[in-house]
Wavefront OBJ file of the C-alpha trace (Angstrom):
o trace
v -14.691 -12.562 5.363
v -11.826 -11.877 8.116
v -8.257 -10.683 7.200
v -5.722 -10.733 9.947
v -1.838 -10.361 9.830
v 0.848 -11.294 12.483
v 3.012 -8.535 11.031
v 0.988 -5.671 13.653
v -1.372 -5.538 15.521
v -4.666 -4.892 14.070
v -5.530 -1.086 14.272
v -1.698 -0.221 16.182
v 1.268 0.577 15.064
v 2.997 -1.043 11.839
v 6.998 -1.663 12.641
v 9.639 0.081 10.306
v 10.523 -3.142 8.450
v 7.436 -2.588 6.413
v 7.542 0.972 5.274
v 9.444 2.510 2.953
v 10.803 5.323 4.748
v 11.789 5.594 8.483
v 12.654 8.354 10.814
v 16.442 9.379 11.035
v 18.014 11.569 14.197
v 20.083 13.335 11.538
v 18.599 13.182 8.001
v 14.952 13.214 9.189
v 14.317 10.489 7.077
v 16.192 7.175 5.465
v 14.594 4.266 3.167
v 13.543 0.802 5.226
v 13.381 -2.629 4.890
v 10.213 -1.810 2.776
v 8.894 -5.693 3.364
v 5.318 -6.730 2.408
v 3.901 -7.692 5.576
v 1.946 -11.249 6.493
v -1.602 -11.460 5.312
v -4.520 -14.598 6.403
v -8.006 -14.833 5.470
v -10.780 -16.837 5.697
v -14.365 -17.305 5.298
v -13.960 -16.604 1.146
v -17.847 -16.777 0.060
v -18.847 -19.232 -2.353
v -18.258 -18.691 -6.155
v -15.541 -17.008 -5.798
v -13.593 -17.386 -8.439
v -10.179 -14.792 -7.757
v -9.048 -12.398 -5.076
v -7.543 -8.973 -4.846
v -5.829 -6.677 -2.602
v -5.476 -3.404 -2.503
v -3.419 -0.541 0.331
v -3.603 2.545 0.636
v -2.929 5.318 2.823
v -6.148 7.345 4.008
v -4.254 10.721 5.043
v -1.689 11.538 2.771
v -2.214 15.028 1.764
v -3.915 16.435 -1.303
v -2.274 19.949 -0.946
v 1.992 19.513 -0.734
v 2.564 23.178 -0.387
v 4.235 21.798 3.588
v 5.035 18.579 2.617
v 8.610 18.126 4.432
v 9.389 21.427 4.829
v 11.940 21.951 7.851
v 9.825 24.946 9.062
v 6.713 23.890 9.530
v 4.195 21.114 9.742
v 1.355 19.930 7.377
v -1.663 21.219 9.384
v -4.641 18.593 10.689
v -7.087 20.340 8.354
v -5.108 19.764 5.203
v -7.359 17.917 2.536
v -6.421 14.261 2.507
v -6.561 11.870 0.087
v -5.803 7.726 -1.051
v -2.282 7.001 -1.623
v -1.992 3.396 -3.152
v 0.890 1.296 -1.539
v 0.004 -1.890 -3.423
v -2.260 -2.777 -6.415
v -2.782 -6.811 -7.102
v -5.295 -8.706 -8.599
v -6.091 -12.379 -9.944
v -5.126 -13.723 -6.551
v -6.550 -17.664 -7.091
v -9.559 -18.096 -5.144
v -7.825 -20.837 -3.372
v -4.779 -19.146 -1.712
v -5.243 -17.827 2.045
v -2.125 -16.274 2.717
v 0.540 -14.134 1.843
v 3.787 -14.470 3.746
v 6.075 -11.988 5.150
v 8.263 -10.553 1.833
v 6.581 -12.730 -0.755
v 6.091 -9.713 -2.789
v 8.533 -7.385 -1.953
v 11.642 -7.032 0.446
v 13.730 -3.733 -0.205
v 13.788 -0.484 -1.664
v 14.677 -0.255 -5.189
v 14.934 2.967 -6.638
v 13.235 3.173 -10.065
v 10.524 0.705 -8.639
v 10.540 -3.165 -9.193
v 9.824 -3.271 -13.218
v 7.881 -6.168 -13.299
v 4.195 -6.695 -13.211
v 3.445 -10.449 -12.887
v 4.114 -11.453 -9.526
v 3.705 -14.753 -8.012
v 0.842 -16.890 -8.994
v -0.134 -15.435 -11.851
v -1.019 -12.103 -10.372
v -1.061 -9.045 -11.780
v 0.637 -6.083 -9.593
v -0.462 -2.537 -10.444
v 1.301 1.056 -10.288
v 1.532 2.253 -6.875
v 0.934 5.976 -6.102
v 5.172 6.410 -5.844
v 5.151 6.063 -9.569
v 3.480 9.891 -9.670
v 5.353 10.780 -6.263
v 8.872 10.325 -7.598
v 7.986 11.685 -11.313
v 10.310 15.014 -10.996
v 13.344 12.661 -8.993
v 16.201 12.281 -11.165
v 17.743 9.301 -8.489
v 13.798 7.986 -7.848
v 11.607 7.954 -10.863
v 10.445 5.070 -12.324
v 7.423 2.722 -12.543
v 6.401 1.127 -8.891
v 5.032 -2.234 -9.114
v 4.215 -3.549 -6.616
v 4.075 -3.346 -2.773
v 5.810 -0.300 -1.342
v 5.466 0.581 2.216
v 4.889 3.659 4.029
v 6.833 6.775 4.545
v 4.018 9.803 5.047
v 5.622 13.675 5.463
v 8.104 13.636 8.199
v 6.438 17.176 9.305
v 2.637 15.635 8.839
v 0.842 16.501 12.029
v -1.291 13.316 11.757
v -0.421 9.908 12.508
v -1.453 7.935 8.492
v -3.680 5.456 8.628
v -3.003 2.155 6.197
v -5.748 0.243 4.848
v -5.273 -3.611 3.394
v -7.952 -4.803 1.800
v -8.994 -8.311 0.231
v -11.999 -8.306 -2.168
v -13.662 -11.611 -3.088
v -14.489 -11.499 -6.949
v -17.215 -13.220 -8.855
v -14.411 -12.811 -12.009
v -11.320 -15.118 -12.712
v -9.473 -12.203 -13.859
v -9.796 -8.073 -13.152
v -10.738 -6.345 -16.371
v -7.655 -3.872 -16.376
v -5.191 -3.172 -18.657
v -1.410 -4.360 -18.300
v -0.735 -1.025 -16.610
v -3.609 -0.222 -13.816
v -3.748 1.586 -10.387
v -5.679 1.211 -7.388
v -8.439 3.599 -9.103
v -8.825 1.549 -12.624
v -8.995 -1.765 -9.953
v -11.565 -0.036 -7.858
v -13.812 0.628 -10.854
v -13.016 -2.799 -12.556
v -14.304 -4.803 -9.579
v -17.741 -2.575 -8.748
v -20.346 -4.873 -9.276
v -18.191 -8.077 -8.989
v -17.245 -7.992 -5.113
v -18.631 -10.779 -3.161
v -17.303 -9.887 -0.222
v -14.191 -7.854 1.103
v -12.377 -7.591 4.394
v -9.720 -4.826 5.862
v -6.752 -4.833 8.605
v -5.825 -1.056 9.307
v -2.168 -0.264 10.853
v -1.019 3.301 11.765
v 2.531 4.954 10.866
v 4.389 8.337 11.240
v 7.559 9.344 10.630
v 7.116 12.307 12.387
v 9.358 12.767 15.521
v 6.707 14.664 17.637
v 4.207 11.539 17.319
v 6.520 8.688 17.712
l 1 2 3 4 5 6 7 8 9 10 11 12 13 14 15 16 17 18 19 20 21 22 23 24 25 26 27 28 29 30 31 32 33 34 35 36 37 38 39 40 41 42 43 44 45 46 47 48 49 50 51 52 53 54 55 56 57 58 59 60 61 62 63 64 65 66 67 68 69 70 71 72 73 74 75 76 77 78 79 80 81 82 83 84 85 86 87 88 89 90 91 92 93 94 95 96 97 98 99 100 101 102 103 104 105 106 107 108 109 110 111 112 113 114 115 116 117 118 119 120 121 122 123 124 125 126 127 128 129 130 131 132 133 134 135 136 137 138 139 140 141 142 143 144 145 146 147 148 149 150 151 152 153 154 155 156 157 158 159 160 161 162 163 164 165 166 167 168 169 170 171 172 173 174 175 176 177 178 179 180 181 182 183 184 185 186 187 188 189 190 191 192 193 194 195 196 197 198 199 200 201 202 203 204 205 206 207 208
């Protein structure tokens, strides 16, 4: 399988219209455009019978003790773990595409509410649903696609992983409310094949 997208270029830098968060002069940080970017494949194997897609973030950081603290930066060495940026499964077999803000375009605080998404997908919880839990103005349940916006102190330029897995399954064995884990351990066993496009993103000003 190959996946390819004209939104960036394959292992650079992924513009501001598709995060979530973007650097500010004054604030340090301000929400985006938070568009899902352009997706292709090709080469689907035979027998497959439904698609999924999963992002994540490799690097965001399992310890927050310096997470956007105005004194400091989150050091290299901080443990790092996935951060899910968009869950969605029961893609048809036959589709090859997603365009530029088919599945999301804008920030909505609370998250998008709604699971089904466009032909007959399922969207899972992204990893802001836990992020924003203790935000009075933010919390909510995130279906969806929602783009990046690491630590504005991280000292690491984030790496983002989209992935498309070929299934052998018509539909993911997950409940109505899943996240990129429950999908992960749904598909083992049923992946015909998979490809990835990687992007990078910071929103820190040292790195930019």
């Amino acid at each position: 399988m190959r996946l390819t997208t004209n939104s960036f270029p394959a292992g650079g830098v992924i513009p501001t219209r598709y995060a979530f968060a973007r650097h500010d002069p004054e604030t340090r940080v301000r929400l985006s455009d938070n568009v899902n970017p352009q997706l292709r494949w090709s080469d689907v194997p035979e027998g497959t019978k439904s698609l999924a897609l999963i992002c994540h973030d490799l690097d965001a950081p399992g310890v927050r003790d310096d997470v956007n603290q105005p004194d400091r930066e989150v050091p290299a060495d901080t443990p790092r773990l996935d951060f899910f940026h968009w869950v969605l499964v029961d893609l048809p077999a036959d589709k090859t595409s997603i365009e530029e803000g088919e599945f999301a375009d804008g920030v909505v605080a609370g998250g998008r509410q709604v699971a089904e998404g466009p032909y007959g997908t399922r969207q899972g919880l992204n990893d802001y649903t836990g992020w924003f839990a203790g935000d009075p103005s933010m919390a909510g349940n995130y279906y969806g696609y929602d783009g990046p916006a690491p630590p504005w102190n991280d000292s690491i330029v984030h790496r983002y992983r989209f992935t498309v897995y070929a299934l052998d399954v018509d539909r993911v064995s997950v409940g109505d409310v899943f996240s990129g884990h429950d999908v992960r351990d749904a598909i083992e066993g049923h992946v015909l094949g998979e490809a990835a496009v990687e992007g990078t993103y910071t929103q820190n000003l040292r790195l930019l």
